[in-house]
N, C-alpha and C positions, 0 to 999 in steps of 0.2 A: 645676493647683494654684490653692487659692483664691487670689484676692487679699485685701488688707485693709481693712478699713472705717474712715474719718477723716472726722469730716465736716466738719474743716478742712483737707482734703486732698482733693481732687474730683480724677478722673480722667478723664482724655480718652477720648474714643471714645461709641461707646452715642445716637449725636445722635439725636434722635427726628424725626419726620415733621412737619415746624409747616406752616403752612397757607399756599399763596403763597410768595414768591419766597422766596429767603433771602440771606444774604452768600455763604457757603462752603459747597458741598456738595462730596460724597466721591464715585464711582459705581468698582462693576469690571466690568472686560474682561478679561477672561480668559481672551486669546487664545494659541495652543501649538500648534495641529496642524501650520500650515505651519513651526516653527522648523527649522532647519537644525540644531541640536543638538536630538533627540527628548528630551522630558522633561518637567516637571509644572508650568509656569509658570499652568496655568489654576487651583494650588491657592493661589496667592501674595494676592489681594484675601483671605481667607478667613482668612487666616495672619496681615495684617497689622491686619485688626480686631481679633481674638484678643488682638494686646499692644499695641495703642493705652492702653488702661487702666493698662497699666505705668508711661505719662507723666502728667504734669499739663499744663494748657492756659497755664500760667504763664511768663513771661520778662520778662528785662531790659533795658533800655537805659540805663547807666549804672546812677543812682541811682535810676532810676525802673522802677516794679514793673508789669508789666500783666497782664492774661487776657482770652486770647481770646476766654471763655467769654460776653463780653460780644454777640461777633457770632451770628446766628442760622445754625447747621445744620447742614445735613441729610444725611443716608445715603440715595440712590440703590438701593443694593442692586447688584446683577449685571448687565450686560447677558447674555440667552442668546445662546449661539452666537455668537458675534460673530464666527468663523471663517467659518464655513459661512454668514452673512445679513448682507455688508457692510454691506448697502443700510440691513438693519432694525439695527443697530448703529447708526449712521447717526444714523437717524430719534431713536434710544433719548437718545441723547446729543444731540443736538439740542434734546429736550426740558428737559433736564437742565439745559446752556447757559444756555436762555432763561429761567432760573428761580436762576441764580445770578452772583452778579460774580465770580468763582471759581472753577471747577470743578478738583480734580485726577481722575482717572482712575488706577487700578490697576490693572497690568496683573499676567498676562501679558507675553506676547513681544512685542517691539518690531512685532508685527504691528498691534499696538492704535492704533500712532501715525497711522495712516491714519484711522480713522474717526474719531476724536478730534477730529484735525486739520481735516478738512474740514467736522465738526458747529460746531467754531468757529468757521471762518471764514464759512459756511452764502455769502448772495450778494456778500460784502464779498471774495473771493479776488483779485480785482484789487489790493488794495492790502493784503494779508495778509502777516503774516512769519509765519516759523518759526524757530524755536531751538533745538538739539540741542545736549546733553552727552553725549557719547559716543565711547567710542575708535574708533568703528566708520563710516564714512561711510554705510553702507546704502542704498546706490546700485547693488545687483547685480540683474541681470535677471530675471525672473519675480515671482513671488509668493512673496514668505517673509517671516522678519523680519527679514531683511538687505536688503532692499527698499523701507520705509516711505519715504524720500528720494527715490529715484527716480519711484514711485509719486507722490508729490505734484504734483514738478517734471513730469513728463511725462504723467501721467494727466489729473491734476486741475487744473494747470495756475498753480499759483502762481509767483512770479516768480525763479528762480536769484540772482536781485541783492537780494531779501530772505532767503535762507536762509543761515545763519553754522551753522557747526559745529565746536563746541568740544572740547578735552581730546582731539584728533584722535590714534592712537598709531603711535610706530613700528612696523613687523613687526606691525601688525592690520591692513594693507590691502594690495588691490596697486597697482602703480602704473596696471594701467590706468585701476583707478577713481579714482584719485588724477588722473590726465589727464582722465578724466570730470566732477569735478567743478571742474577749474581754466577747463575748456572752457567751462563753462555759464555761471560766474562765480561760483558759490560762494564765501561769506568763508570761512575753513580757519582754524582758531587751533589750535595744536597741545598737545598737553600741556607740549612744552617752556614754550609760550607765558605758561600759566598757572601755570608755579612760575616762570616768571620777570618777570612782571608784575601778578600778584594777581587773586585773585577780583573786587573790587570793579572795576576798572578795565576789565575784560572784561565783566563784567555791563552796564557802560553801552554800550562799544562796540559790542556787538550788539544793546541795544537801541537803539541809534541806526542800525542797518543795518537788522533787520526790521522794525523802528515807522517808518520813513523817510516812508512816505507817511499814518501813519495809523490802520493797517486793525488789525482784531484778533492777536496774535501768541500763539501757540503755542508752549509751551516739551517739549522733550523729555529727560525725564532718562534716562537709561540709568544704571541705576546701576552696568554691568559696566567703564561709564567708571572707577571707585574699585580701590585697589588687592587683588590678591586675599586679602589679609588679612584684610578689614575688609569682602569680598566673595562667598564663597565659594559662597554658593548660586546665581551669575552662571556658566555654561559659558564665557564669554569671557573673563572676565576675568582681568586680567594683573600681574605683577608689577612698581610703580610708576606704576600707576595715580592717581589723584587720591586724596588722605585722607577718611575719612568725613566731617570736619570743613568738606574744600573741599565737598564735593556737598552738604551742610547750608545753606553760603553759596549756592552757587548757588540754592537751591529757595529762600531766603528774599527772595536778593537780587532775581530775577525776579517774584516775586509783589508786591514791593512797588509795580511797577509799573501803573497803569491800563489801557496797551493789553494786558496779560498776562490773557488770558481762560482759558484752559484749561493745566491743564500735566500731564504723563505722566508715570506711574514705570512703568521698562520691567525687562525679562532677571533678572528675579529665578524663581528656580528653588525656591519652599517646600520641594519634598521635598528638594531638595539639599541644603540649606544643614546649616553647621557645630551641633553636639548644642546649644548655648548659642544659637542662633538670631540671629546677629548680623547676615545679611543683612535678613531680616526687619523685625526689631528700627531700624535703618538706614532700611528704604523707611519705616516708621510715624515715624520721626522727623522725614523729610522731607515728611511730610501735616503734618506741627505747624507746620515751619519755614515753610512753603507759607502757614496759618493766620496763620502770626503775623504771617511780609511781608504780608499781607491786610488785617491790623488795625493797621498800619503806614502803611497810605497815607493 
C-alpha cells in the first residue's frame, strides 16, 4: 500500500549514499542457515526498510522538539552471505564501521552478532566490551545462533569481565550454561532485574562494566528478549518478556553513549511475524530509537 505524501511530514528510511563518512549508517546481515529454529530471519533487513517510512525521524525531550534528520545517513545495503563468508562479512562491515560513528546491523539470526562484533572491535579487542539484551545466554557449543557469546569469549578472544548480559530468562537456559557463564565471569542481569530496577540504571551499569577499559562496545539486541505479544515473529520468544517500550529504552539508551560503536537487531523471523507486522514494525523502531540516542550525545 501506498503511503502518503506531506511535505510537512518527511518520512524515515530511503537515506541516500552521501560521499565519505556519515553520523549513522544502517547495513543487513542476514544471516538464518545455521539457526537452531529453521526459518526466514534472512528476509527481516528487507522487511524492516519497507516500514521505516511509516515513522518520522522526529522526537522529544520534554519541551524540546528535535530531528534526526539533521545527522547524515546512509543505507549500507545487504551483506552477501554472511553465513557461508564470515571472514568476508567481516571485512563488509568493517568497511562500514570505518565510515560511521554508529552503525546498527539488521539481522537475521543472532548469528550476525559475530561479525558485527568483531568488525567493531577490528585491533582494539583487548579492551572491547559487549552488551547483550536477550533472554538467551548464547553460549552453546558449535555454530549456530545460540552461539554468538561463546564464539566471542572463546574464539576471538574478548574479555568475559567486559561481557554483561541482560533481560537473562527463567526456563530459556540451562543451568549448565548458566555455570558456564558464572565460571568465566560474565555480569548476568536477569529480567527479574530489569522490572525491578529500571531501564535507565542497567543501561549505566553495563556500560560501566563493558566501557571499563575504554575500548569500543557492542551492543546486542535480541529482540526475542520482549515479550511474545509484542514479539511474535521471534521463535524464542516468551511470555513476560521485556515491553516493546523497555527494548525501545534500551536501543536508545545505549546509543547515547560514545564508546557504543555498533549495535545488532537480532531473532526477528519476517515471514513469521503476526498479519499487522508488529515484530517488524518494533526492530525499524529501534533503528530510530538507536538514531535518536546518536543525535543525543
Amino acid at each position: 500500500m501506498a503511503l502518503s505524501h506531506d511535505p510537512l511530514w518527511p518520512r524515515a528510511g530511503g537515506w541516500s549514499a552521501p560521499e565519505g563518512d556519515v553520523d549513522f549508517g544502517v547495513i543487513g546481515v542476514p544471516t538464518y542457515s545455521t539457526s537452531i529454529t529453521p526459518g526466514s530471519a534472512n528476509l527481516t533487513p528487507a522487511a524492516v526498510r519497507e516500514v521505516l517510512p511509516r515513522y518520522s525521524e522526529v522526537f522529544q525531550t520534554g519541551d524540546d522538539i528535535h530531528t534526526a534528520s539533521r545527522l547524515a545517513r546512509h543505507d549500507f545495503g545487504d551483506v552477501i552471505d554472511p553465513d557461508g563468508d564470515e571472514a568476508g562479512a567481516i571485512r563488509v562491515v568493517t568497511e562500514a564501521v570505518s565510515r560511521t560513528r554508529l552503525l546498527v546491523a539488521i539481522g537475521g539470526d543472532n548469528a550476525l552478532t559475530v561479525p558485527v562484533a568483531v568488525a567493531a572491535w577490528g585491533d582494539q579487542i583487548a579492551t572491547a566490551g559487549l552488551i547483550t539484551v536477550d533472554a538467551h545466554l548464547d553460549v552453546r557449543d558449535g555454530v549456530s545462533n545460540g552461539s554468538p557469546v561463546r564464539r566471542l569469549i572463546e574464539d576471538f578472544g574478548v574479555d568475559p569481565a567486559r561481557v554483561v548480559q541482560i533481560a537473562i530468562a527463567d526456563f530459556a537456559n540451562s543451568a549448565e550454561y548458566l555455570r558456564r557463564v558464572r565460571d568465566w565471569g560474565v555480569t548476568v542481569i536477569t529480567r527479574d532485574d530489569v522490572a525491578r530496577r529500571g531501564v535507565d540504571a542497567i543501561v549505566q551499569e553495563a556500560l560501566a562494566i563493558a566501557g571499563a577499559d575504554g575500548g569500543p562496545v557492542h551492543v546486542d539486541l535480541d529482540i526475542d528478549a520482549c515479550d511474545r505479544s509484542v514479539a511474535p515473529a521471534c521463535p524464542a520468544s516468551i511470555p513476560g518478556g521485556l515491553s516493546a517500550y523497555e527494548m525501545r529504552q534500551f536501543a536508545r539508551g545505549f546509543a547515547r553513549d560514545d564508546r557504543v560503536t555498533t549495535i545488532d537487531l537480532a531473532e526477528v523471523d519476517a515471514g513469521a511475524d503476526a498479519e499487522d507486522g508488529r515484530t517488524v514494525r518494533l526492530t525499524a523502531l529501534c533503528v530510530l530509537e538507536a538514531l535518536a540516542g546518536l543525535a543525543e550525545r
